[in-house]
Backbone as CSV, one residue per row, in Angstrom:
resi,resn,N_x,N_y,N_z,CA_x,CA_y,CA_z,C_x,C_y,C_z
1,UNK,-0.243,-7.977,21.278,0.902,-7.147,20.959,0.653,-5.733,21.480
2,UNK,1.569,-5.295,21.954,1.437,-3.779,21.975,1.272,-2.754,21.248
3,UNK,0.937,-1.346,21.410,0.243,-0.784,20.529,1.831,-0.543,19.776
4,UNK,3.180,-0.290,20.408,4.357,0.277,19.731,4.920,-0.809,18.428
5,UNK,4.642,-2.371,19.385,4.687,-3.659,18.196,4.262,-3.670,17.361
6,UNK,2.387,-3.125,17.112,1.905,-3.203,16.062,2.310,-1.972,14.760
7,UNK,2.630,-0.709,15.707,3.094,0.213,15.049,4.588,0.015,13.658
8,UNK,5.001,-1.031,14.948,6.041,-1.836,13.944,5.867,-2.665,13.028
9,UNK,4.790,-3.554,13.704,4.493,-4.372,12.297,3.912,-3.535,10.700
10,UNK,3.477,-2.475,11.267,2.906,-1.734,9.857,4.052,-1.154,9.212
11,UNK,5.232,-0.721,9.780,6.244,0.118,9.478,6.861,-1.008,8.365
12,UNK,7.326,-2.384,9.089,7.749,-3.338,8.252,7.442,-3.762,6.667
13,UNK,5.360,-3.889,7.386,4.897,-3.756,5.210,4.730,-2.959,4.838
14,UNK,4.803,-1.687,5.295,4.679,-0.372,4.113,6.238,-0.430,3.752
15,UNK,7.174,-0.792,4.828,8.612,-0.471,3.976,8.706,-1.720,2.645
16,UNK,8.077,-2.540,2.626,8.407,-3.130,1.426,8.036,-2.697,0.412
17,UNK,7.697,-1.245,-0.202,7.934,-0.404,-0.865,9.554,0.311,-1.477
18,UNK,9.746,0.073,-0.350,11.300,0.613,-0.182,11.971,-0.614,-0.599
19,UNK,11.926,-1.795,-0.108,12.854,-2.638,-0.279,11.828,-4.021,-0.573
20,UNK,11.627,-4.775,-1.410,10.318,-5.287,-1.648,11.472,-6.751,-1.311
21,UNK,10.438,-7.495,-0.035,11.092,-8.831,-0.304,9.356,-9.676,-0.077
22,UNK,9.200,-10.259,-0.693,7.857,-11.019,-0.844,8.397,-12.050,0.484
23,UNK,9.256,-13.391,1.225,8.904,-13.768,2.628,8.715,-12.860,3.557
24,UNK,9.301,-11.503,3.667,8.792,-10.866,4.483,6.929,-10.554,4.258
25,UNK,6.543,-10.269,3.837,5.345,-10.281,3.009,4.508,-11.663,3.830
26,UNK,4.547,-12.497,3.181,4.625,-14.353,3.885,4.352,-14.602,5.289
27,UNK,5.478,-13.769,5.972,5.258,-13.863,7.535,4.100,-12.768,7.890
28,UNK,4.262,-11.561,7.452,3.125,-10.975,8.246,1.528,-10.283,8.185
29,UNK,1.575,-11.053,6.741,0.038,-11.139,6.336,-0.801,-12.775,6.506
30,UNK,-1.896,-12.550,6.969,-2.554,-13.561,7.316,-3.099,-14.239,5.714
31,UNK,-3.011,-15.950,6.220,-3.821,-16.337,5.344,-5.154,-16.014,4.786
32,UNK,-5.984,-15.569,5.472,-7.263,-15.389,5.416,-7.472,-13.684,5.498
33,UNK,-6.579,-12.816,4.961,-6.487,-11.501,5.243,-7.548,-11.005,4.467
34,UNK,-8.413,-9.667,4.747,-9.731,-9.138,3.644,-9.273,-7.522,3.153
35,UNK,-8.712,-7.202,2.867,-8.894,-5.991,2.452,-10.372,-5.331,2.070
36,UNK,-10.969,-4.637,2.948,-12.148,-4.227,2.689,-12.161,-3.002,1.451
37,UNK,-11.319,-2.487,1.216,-11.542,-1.696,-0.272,-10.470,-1.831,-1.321
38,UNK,-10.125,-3.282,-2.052,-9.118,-3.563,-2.900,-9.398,-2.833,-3.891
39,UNK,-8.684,-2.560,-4.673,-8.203,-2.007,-5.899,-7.486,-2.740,-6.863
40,UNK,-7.166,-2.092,-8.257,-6.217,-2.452,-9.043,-6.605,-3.927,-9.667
41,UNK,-7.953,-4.332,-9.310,-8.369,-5.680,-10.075,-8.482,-6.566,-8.865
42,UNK,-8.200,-6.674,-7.772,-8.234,-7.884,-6.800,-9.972,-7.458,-6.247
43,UNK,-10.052,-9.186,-5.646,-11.105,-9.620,-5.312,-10.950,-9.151,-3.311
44,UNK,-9.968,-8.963,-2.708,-9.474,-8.705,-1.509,-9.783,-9.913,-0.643
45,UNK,-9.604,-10.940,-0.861,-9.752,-12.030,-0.134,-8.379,-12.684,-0.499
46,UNK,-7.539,-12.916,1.099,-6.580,-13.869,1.016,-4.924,-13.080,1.003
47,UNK,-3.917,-13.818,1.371,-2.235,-12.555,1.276,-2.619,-12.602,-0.187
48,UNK,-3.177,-13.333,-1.219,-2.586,-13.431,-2.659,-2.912,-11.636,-2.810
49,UNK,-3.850,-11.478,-2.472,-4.754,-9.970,-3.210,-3.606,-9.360,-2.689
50,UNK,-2.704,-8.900,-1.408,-1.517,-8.713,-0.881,-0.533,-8.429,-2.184
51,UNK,-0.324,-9.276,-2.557,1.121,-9.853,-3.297,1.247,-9.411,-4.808
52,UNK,-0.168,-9.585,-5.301,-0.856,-8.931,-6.823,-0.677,-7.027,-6.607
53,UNK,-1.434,-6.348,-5.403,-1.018,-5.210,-5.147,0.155,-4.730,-5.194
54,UNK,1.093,-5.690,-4.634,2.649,-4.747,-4.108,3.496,-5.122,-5.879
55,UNK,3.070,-5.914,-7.057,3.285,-6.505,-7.925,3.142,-5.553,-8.940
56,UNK,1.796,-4.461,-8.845,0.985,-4.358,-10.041,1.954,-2.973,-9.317
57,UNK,2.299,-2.527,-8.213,2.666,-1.159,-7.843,4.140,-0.833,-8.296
58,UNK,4.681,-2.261,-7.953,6.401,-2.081,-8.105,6.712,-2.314,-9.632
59,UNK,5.702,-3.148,-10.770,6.245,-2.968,-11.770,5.758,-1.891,-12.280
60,UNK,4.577,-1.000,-11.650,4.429,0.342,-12.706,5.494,1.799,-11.835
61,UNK,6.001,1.550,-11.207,7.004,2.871,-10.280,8.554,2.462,-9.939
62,UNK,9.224,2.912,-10.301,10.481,2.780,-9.663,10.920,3.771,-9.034
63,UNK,12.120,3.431,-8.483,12.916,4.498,-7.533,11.809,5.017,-6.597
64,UNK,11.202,4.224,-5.876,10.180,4.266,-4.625,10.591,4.717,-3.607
65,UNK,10.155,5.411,-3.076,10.590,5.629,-1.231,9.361,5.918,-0.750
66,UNK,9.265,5.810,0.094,7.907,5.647,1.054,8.298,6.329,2.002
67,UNK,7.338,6.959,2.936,7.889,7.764,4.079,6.150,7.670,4.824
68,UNK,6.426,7.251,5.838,5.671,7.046,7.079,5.264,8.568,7.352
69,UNK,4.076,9.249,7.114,3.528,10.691,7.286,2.803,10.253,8.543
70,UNK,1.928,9.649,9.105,1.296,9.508,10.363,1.316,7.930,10.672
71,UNK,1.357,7.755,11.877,0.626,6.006,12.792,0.145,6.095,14.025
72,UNK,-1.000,5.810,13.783,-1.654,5.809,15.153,-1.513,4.180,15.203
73,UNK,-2.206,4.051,16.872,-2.446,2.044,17.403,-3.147,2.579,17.872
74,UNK,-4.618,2.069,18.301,-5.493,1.555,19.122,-5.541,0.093,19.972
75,UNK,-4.592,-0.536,20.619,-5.181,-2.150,20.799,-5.116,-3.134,19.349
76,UNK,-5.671,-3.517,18.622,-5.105,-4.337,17.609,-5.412,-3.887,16.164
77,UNK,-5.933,-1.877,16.332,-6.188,-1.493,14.989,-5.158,-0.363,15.164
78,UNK,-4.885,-0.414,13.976,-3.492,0.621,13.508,-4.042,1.641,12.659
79,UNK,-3.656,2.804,12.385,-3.998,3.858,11.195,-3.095,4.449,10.983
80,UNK,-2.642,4.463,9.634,-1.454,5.499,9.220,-2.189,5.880,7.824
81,UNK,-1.123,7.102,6.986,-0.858,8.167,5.973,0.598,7.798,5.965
82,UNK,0.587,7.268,4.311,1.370,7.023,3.572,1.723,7.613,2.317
83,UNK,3.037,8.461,1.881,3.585,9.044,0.722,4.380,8.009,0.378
84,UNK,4.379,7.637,-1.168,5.033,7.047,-1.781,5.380,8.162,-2.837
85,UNK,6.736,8.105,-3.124,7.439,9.297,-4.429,7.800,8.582,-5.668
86,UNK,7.615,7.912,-6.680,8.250,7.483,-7.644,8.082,8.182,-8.864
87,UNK,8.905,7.235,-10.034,8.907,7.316,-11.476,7.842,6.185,-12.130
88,UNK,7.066,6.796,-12.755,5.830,6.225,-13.801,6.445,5.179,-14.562
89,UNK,7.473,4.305,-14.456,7.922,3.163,-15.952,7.123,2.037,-16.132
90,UNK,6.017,2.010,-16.056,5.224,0.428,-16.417,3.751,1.123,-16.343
91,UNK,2.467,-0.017,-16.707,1.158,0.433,-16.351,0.864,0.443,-15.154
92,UNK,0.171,1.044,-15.159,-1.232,1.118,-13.933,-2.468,2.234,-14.118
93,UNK,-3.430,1.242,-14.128,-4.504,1.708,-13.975,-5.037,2.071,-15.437
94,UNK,-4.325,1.447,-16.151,-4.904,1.477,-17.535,-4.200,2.800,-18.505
95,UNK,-2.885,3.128,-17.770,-2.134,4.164,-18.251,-1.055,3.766,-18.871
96,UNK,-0.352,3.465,-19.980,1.486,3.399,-20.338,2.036,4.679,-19.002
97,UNK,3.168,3.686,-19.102,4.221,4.399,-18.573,4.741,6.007,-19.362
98,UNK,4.428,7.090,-18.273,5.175,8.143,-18.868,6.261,8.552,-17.934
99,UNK,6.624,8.190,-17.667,8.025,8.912,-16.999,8.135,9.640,-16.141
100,UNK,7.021,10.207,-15.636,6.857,11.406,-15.021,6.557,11.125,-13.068
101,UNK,7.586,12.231,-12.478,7.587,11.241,-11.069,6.075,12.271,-10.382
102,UNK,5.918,10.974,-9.712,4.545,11.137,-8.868,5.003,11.208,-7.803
103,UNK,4.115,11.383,-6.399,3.830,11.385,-4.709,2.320,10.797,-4.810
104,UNK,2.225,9.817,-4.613,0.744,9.104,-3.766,0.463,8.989,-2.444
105,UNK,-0.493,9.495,-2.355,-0.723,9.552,-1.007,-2.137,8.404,-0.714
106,UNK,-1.325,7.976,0.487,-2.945,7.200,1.002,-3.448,6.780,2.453
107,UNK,-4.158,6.623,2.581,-4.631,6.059,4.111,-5.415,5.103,4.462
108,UNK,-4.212,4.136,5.487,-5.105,2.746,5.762,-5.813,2.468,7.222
109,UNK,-6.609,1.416,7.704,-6.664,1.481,8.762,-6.653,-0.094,8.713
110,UNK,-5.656,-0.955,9.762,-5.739,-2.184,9.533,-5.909,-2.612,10.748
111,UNK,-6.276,-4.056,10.902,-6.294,-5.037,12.258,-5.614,-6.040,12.300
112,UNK,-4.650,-6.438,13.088,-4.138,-7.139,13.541,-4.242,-8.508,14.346
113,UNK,-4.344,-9.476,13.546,-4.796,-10.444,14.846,-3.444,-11.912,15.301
114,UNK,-2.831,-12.376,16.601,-2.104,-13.175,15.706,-0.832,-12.384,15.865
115,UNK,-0.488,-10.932,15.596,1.039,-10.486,15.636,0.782,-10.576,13.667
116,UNK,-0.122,-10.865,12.980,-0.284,-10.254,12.024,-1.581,-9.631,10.893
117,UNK,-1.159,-9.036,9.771,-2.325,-8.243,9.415,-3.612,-8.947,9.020
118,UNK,-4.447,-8.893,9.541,-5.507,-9.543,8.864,-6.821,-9.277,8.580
119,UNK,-6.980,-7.523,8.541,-7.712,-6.509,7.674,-7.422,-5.608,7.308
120,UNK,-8.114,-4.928,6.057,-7.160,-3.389,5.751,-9.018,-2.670,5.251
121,UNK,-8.840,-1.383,5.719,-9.604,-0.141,5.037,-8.967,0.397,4.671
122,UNK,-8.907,1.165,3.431,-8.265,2.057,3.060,-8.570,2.764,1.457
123,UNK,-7.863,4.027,1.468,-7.979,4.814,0.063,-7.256,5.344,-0.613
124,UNK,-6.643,5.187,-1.547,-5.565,5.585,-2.150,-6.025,7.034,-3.095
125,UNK,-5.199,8.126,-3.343,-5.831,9.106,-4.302,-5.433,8.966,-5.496
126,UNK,-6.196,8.275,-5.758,-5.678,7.557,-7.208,-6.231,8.981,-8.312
127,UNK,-7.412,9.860,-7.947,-7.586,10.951,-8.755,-6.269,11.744,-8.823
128,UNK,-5.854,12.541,-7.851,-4.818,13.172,-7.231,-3.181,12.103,-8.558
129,UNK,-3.097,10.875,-8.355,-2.486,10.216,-9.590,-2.883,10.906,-10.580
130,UNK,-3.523,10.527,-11.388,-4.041,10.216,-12.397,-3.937,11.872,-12.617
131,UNK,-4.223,12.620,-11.958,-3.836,14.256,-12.590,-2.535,14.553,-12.876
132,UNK,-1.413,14.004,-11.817,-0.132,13.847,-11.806,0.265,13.244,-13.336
133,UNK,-0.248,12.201,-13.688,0.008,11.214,-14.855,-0.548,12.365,-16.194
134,UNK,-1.531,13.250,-15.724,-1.600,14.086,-17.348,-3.130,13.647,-18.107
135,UNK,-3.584,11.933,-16.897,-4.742,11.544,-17.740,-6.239,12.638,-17.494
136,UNK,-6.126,13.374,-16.395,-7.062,14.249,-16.275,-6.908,15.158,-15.781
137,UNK,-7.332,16.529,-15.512,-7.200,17.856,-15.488,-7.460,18.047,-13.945
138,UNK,-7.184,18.950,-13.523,-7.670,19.532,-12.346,-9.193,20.374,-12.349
139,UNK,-9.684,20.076,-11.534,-10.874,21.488,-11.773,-11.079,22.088,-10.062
């Protein structure tokens, strides 16, 4: 694929933030996909760890929008910076829902094999959260 294709293919699953349809999901994560730094309880082996993520995200945030801040391509590795803006209504991360709207920011770097994803690095600022949420202070 080309580096502009793959650019697309990432554009596609970060927008399912925006508009969450799980077959889209289906088609362009690999069976055998690894997320090398899962979160949120997954083991990162397989789309399931995929599907549990976009699950555990959309029932703790609503009114989501996502906005594409950077994408690079290299050949079959991609890197972007991702803002997500929502409202706090469900858990995560061991928090009740407070109401209060957040911006998460994060950055992945994935590989592509196939025309789809089938590694991810990445880090979410889940501190940077979690100050937002009220559970800890700034220093």
């Amino acid at each position: 694929m080309s580096d502009e294709e793959n650019r697309t293919l990432i554009r596609r699953f970060m927008d399912l933030y925006n508009e969450w349809d799980p077959n889209t999901l289906d088609e362009i994560v690999a069976e055998d996909f690894v997320d090398h730094n899962p979160g949120l309880g997954q083991d990162g082996h397989g789309a399931q760890t995929t599907k549990t993520a976009f699950a555990l995200m959309i029932s703790a945030f609503s009114g989501r929008t996502l906005t594409h801040d950077h994408i690079l391509s290299d050949g079959d590795m991609v890197a972007g910076q991702w803002t997500l803006r929502a409202r706090h209504t469900g858990e995560i991360l061991g928090v009740p829902a407070t109401g209060k709207e957040v911006s998460i920011r994060w950055v992945s770097i994935w590989r592509i094999v196939d025309g789809r994803l089938h590694d991810r690095w990445g880090l979410l600022d889940r501190l940077g959260l979690l100050q937002q949420l009220g559970v800890v202070t700034s220093w």
